[in-house]
ChimeraX commands (.cxc) that place a marker at each C-alpha (Angstrom):
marker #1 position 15.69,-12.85,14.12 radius 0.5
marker #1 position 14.70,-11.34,10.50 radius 0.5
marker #1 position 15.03,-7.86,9.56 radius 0.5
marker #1 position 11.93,-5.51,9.67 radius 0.5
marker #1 position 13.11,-5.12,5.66 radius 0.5
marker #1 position 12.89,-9.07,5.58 radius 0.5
marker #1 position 9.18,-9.21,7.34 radius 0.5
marker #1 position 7.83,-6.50,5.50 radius 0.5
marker #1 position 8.61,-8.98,2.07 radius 0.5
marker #1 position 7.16,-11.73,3.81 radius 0.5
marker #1 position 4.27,-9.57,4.74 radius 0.5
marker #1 position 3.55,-8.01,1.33 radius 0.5
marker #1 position 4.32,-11.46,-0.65 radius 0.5
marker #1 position 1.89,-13.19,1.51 radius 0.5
marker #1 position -0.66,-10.71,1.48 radius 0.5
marker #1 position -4.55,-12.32,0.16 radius 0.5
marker #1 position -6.40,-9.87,-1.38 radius 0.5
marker #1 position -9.91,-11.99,-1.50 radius 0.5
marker #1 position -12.98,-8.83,-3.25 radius 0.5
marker #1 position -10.33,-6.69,-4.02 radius 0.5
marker #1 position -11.68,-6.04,-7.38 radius 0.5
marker #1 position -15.56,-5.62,-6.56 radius 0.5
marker #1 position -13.81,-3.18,-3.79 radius 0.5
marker #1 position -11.51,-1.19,-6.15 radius 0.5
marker #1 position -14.96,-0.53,-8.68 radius 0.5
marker #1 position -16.61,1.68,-5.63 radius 0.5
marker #1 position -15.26,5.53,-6.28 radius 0.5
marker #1 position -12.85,7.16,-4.07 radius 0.5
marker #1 position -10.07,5.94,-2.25 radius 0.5
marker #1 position -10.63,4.03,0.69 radius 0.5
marker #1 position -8.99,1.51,3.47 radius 0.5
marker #1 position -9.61,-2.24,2.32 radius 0.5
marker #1 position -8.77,-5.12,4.86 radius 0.5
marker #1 position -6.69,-8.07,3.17 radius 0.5
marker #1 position -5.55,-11.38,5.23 radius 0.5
marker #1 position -1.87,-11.44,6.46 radius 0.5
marker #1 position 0.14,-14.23,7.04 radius 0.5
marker #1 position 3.30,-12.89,9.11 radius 0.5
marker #1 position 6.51,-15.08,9.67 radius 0.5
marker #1 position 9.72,-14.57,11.80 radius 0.5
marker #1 position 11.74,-16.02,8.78 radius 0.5
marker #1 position 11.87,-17.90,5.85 radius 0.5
marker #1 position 11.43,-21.30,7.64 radius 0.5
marker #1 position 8.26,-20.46,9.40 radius 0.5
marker #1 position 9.46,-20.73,12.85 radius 0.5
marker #1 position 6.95,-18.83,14.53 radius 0.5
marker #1 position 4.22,-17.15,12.14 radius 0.5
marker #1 position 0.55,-15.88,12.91 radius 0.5
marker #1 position -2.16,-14.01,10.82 radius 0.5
marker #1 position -3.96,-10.65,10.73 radius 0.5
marker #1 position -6.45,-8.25,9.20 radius 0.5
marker #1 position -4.48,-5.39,7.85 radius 0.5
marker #1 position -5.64,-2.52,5.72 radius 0.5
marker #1 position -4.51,-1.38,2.41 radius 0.5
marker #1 position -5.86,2.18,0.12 radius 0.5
marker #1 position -8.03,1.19,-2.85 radius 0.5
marker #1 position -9.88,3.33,-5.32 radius 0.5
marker #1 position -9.64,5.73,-8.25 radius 0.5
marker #1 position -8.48,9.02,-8.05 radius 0.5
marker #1 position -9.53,11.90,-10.99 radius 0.5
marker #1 position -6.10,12.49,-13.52 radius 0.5
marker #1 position -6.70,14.56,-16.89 radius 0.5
marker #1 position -4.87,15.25,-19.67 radius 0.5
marker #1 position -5.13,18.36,-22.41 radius 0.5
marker #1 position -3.39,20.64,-24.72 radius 0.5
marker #1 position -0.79,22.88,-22.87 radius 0.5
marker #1 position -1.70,26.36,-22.56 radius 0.5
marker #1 position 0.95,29.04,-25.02 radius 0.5
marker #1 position 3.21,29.84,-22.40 radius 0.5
marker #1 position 4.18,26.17,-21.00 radius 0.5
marker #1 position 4.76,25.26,-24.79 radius 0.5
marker #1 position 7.12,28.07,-25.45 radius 0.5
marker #1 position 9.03,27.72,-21.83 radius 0.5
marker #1 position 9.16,23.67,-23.16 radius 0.5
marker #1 position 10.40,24.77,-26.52 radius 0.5
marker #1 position 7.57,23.06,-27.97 radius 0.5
marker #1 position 8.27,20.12,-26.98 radius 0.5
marker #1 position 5.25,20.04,-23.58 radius 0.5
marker #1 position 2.69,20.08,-25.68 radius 0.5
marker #1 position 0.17,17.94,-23.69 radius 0.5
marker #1 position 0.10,18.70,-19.63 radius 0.5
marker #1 position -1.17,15.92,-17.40 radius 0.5
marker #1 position -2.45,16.03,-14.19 radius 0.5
marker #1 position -3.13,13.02,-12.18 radius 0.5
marker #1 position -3.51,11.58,-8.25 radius 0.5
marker #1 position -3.27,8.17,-6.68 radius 0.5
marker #1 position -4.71,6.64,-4.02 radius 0.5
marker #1 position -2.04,6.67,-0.96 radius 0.5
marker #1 position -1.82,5.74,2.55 radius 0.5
marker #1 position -1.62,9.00,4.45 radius 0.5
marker #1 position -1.06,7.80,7.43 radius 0.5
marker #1 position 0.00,4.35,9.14 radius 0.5
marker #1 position -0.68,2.62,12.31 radius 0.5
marker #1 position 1.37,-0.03,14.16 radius 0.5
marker #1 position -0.85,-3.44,15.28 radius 0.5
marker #1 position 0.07,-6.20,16.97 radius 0.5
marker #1 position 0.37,-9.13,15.72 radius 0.5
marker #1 position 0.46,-12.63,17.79 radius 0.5
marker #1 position 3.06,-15.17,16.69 radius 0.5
marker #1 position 2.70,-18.87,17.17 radius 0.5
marker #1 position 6.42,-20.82,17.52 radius 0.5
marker #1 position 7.25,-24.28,17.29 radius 0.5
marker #1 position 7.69,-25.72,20.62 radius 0.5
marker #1 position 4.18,-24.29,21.95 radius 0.5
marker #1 position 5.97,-20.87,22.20 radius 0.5
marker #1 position 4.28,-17.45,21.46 radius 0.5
marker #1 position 5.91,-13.93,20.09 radius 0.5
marker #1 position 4.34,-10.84,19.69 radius 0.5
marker #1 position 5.46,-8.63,16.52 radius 0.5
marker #1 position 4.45,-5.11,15.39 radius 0.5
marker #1 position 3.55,-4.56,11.61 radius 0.5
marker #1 position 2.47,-1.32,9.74 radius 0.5
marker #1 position -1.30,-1.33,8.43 radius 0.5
marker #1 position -3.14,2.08,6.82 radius 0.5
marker #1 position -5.21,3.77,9.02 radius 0.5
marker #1 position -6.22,6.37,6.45 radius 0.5
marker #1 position -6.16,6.73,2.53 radius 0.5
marker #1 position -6.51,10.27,0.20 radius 0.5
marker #1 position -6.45,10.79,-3.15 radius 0.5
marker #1 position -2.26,12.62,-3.65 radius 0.5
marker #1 position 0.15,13.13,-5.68 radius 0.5
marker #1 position 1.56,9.50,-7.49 radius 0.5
marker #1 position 4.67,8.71,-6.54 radius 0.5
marker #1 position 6.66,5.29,-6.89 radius 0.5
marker #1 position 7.36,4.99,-3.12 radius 0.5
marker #1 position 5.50,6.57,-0.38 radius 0.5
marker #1 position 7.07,4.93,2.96 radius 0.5
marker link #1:1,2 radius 0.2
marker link #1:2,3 radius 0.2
marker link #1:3,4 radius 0.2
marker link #1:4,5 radius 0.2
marker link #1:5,6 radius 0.2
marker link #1:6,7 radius 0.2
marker link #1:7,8 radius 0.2
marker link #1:8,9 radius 0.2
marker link #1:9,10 radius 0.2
marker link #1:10,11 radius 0.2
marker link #1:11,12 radius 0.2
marker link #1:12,13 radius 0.2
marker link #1:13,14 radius 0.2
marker link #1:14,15 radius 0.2
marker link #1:15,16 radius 0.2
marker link #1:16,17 radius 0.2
marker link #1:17,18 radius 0.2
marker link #1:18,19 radius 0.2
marker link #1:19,20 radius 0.2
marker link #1:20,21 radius 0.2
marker link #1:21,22 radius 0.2
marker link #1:22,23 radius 0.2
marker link #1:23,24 radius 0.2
marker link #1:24,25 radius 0.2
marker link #1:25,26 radius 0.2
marker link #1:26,27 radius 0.2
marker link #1:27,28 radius 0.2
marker link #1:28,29 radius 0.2
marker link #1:29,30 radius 0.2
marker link #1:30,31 radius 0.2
marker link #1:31,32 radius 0.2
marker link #1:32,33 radius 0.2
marker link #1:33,34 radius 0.2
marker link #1:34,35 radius 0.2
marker link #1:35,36 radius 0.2
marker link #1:36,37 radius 0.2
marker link #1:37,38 radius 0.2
marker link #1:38,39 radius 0.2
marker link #1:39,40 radius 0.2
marker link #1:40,41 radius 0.2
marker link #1:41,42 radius 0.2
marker link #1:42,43 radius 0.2
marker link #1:43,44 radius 0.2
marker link #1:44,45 radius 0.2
marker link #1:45,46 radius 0.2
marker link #1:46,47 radius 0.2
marker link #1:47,48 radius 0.2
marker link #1:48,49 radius 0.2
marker link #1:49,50 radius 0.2
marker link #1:50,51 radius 0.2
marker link #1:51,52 radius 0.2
marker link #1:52,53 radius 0.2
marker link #1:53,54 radius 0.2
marker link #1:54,55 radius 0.2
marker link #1:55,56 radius 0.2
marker link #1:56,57 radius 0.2
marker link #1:57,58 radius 0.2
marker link #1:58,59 radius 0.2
marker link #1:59,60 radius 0.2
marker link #1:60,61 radius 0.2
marker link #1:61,62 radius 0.2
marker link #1:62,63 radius 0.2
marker link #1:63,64 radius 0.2
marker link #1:64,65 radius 0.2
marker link #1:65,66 radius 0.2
marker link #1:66,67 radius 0.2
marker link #1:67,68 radius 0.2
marker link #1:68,69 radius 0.2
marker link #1:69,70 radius 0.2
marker link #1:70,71 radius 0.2
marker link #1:71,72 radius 0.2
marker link #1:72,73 radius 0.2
marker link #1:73,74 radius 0.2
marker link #1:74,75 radius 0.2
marker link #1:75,76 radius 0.2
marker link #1:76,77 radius 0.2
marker link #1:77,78 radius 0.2
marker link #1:78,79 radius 0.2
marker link #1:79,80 radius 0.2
marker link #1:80,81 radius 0.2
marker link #1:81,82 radius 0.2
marker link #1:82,83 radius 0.2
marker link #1:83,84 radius 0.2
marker link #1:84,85 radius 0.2
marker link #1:85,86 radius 0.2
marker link #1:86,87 radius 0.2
marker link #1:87,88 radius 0.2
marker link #1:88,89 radius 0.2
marker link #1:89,90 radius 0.2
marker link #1:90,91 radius 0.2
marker link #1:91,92 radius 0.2
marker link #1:92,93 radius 0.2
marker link #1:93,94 radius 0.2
marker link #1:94,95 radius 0.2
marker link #1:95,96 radius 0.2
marker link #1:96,97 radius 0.2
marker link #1:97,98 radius 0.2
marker link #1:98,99 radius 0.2
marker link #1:99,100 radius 0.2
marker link #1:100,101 radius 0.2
marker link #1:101,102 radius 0.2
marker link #1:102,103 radius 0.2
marker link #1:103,104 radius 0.2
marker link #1:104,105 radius 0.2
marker link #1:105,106 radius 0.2
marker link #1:106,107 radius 0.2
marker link #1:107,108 radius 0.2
marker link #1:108,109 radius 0.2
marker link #1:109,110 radius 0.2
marker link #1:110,111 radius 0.2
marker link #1:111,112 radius 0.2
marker link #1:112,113 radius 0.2
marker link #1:113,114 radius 0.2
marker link #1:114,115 radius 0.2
marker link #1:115,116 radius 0.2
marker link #1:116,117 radius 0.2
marker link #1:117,118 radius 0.2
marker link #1:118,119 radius 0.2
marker link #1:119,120 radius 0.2
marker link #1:120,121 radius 0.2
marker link #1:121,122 radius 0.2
marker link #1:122,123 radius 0.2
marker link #1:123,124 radius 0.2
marker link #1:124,125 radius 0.2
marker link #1:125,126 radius 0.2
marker link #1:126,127 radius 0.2
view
């Protein structure tokens, strides 16, 4: 049996993201569905698809001259302050997903989808 590390690769790699660009145009930061082909490991002895959701969208970021204080605190050196979000999953749901395996067996495995998105604070890694 693969680790949930090792399906989660399998899961991202084989991820089809069919519209994702008309999607990501609309403003905001919302769930997007994308097909997902799921195996039990690398050979493809059992495997099975679903609908799972990802966060799309733009979030507002800005950029402009530091105010007095932050430059002298930097030493001069801050002299532009950003400020920017991403869109992020805020919070996850587990689905079900049905496996088919050779020899006319079936499996059942649990995966992670989004089940809601917000504009936050960018980070490399969220979960």
């Amino acid at each position: 049996m693969a680790s949930p590390q090792a399906l989660l690769i399998c899961l991202l790699v084989l991820a089809v993201t069919e519209g994702w660009d008309q999607e990501a145009a609309i403003p905001g930061c919302h769930l997007h569905p994308f097909n997902v082909t799921v195996r039990s490991d690398r050979q493809g002895t059992c495997q099975g698809s679903h609908v799972a959701q990802a966060c799309v969208g733009h979030c507002e970021s800005s950029a402009f001259p530091s105010r007095y204080s932050v430059l002298a605190a930097s030493g001069y050196r801050h002299n532009i302050t950003s400020v920017s979000q991403c869109c992020t999953i805020s919070s996850l749901k587990k689905v079900k997903v049905q496996l088919q395996c050779v020899g006319d067996r079936r499996r059942e495995l649990e995966i992670f989808t989004a089940r809601a998105c917000q504009c936050d604070m960018c980070r490399l890694s969220r979960f």
